[in-house]
N, C-alpha and C positions, 0 to 999 in steps of 0.2 A: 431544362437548362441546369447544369451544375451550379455550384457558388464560386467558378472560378468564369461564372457568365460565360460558357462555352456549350454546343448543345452533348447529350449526354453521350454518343457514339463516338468525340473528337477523340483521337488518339496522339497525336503530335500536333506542336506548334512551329511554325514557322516565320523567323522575325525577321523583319526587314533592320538593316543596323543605323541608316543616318534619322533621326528624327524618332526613333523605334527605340532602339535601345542607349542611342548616345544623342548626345545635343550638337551633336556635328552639321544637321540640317542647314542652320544660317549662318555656318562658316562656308561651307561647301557653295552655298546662292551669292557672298560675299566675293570667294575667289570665281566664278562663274561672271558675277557683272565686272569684277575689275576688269579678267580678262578680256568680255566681249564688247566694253565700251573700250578699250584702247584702241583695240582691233577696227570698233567701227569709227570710231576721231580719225585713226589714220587714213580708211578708205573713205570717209564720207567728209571729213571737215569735223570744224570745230558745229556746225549745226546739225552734226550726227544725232539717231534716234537711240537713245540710251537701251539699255539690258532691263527688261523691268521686273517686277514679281511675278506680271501673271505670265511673262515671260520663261520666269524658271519654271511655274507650276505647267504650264500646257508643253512646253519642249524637250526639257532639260531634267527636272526631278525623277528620280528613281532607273533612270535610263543608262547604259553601259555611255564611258566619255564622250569618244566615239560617235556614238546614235543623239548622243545630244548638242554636239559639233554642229552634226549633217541635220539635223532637225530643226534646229532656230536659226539656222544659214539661209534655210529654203523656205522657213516662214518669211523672210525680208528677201526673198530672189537670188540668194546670193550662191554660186557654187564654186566650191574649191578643189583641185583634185587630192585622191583620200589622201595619198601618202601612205607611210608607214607608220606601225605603234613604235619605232626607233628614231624618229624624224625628234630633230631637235626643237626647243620650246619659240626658233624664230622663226621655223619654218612657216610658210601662208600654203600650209596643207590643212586637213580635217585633225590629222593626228598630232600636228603640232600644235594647233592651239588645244587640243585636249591636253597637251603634255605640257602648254605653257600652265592651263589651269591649274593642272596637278601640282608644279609645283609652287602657284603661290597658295594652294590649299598646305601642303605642306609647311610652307613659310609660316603660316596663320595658325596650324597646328600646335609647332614647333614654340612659337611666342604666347601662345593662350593656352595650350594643351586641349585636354578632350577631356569634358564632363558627361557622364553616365545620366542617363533619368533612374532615381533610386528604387521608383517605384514600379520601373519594369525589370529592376535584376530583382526586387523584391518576388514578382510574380513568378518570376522566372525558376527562382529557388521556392516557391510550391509547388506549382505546374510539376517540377523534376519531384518535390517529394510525392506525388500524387501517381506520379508512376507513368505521365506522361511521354515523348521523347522531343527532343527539340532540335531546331536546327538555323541558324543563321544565313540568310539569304539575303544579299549585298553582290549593286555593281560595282564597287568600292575595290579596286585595286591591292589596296589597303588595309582592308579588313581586318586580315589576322593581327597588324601591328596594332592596330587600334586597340582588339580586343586585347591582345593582350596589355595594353597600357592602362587600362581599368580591371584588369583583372578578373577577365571574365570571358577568356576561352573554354575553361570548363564546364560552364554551363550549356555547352551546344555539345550536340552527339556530332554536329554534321556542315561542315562550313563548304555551302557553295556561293564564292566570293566572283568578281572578275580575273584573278588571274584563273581560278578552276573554271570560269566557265571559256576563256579565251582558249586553255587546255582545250578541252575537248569539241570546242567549235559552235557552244549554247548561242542561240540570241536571248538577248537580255528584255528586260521585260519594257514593253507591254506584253510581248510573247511568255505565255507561261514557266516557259523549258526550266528554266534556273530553278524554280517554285517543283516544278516534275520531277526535276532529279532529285532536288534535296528527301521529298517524299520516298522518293524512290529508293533509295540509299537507308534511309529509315525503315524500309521494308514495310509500310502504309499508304495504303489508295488515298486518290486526293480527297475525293467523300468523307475520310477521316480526320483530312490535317485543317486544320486553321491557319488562317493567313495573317498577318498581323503588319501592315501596311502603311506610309502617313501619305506616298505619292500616289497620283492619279493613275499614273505607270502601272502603278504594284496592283491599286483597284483592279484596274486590265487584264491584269492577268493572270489573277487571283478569278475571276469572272470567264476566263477562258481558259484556265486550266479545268474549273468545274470542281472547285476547294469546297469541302463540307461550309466554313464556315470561315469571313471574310470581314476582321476588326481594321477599321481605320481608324487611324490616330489624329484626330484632329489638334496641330501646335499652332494652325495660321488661322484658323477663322474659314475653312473653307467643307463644313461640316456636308452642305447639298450638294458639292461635284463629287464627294468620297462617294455618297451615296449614290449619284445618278450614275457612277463608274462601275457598280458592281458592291459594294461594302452592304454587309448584313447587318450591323450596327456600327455608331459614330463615338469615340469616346475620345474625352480630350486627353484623358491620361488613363492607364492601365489600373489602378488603384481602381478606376471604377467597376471593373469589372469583376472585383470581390477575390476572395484568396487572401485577404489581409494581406493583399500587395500594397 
């Protein structure tokens, strides 16, 4: 292993952006439950069953809107048809409530802003002096504005976000593809990239992409699903994995 805790063949890194490199995670699970508990009071009554944590972590986290719509719909039986990614945020489509999400993520953005973890743009700025390559991999709509609002698009060679992967027609992870292309684009087999993950989603498919090497970010306290998902090692924060990040 190097001292940036990576084994010594990795040649790129590949980071997931909400929980990974920004603290966007419990804003993103915040507009998530608003959304789905409005949605279920109206269809269900006032003694509707709420949106809960381990509801975002098993459905919802790391997954393109969309796929996390139709995924904790179908954990509680419930189907709606898709609709459009143009359907407005009333629509009682899949894509409407992913667009209602959207924008009270937005709203929630927009009033708190978006804080960076210091200690993964630290790492980020070795990794790059060490001659590594990098590359940001996010179902995040969003992504470029984000990154650019902390200032820190430069740090990636390679941003495969949701709108590039709705471009070219990727499914979004638990499926690797997004994780593939970024690689790909890098010009590095997966055997050499590192994964760098905090959702169970990302474990998935980081594990079936078949990634040299696969860090989960533990911010919830959920160190044994990172693992049982595929994660080669659990750290709570990047700083641990050395680099004087």
């Amino acid at each position: 292993m190097t001292d940036l805790g990576l084994p010594e063949d990795i040649e790129a890194c590949l980071f997931d952006l909400d929980g990974v490199v920004t603290r966007t995670a419990v804003v993103h699970a915040a507009a998530w439950k608003e959304m789905f508990d409005a949605f279920l009071r109206e269809r269900d009554g006032e003694g509707f069953a709420p949106f809960t944590a381990a509801d975002y972590d098993a459905y919802v986290d790391g997954r393109p809107r969309a796929d996390g719509v139709r995924t904790f719909l179908a954990s509680r039986g419930i189907e709606l048809p898709a609709g459009g990614p143009d359907d407005p945020p009333a629509a009682a489509t899949v894509h409407g409530l992913g667009n209602r999400k959207n924008e009270l993520l937005l709203a929630r953005i927009r009033t708190d802003g978006v804080e960076p973890y210091a200690s993964t743009l630290a790492y980020l700025h070795v990794v790059r002096a060490r001659g590594l390559r990098t590359a940001i991999v996010s179902s995040s709509a969003n992504c470029r504005d984000v990154l650019r609002s902390i200032d820190a698009e430069d740090l990636f060679d390679v941003r495969i976000d949701g709108v590039v992967a709705a471009g070219r027609g990727l499914p979004g992870k638990p499926a690797p593809d997004t994780f593939l292309a970024a690689a790909a684009e890098l010009g590095v087999e997966p055997a050499r990239a590192a994964v760098f993950e905090d959702a169970l989603a990302g474990m998935d498919a980081g594990r079936a992409g078949k990634f040299g090497y696969v860090v989960g970010v533990d911010r919830v306290g959920q160190a044994e699903a990172l693992y049982a998902h595929g994660a080669d090692t659990v750290v709570t924060d990047l700083s641990e994995l050395g680099g004087d990040a």
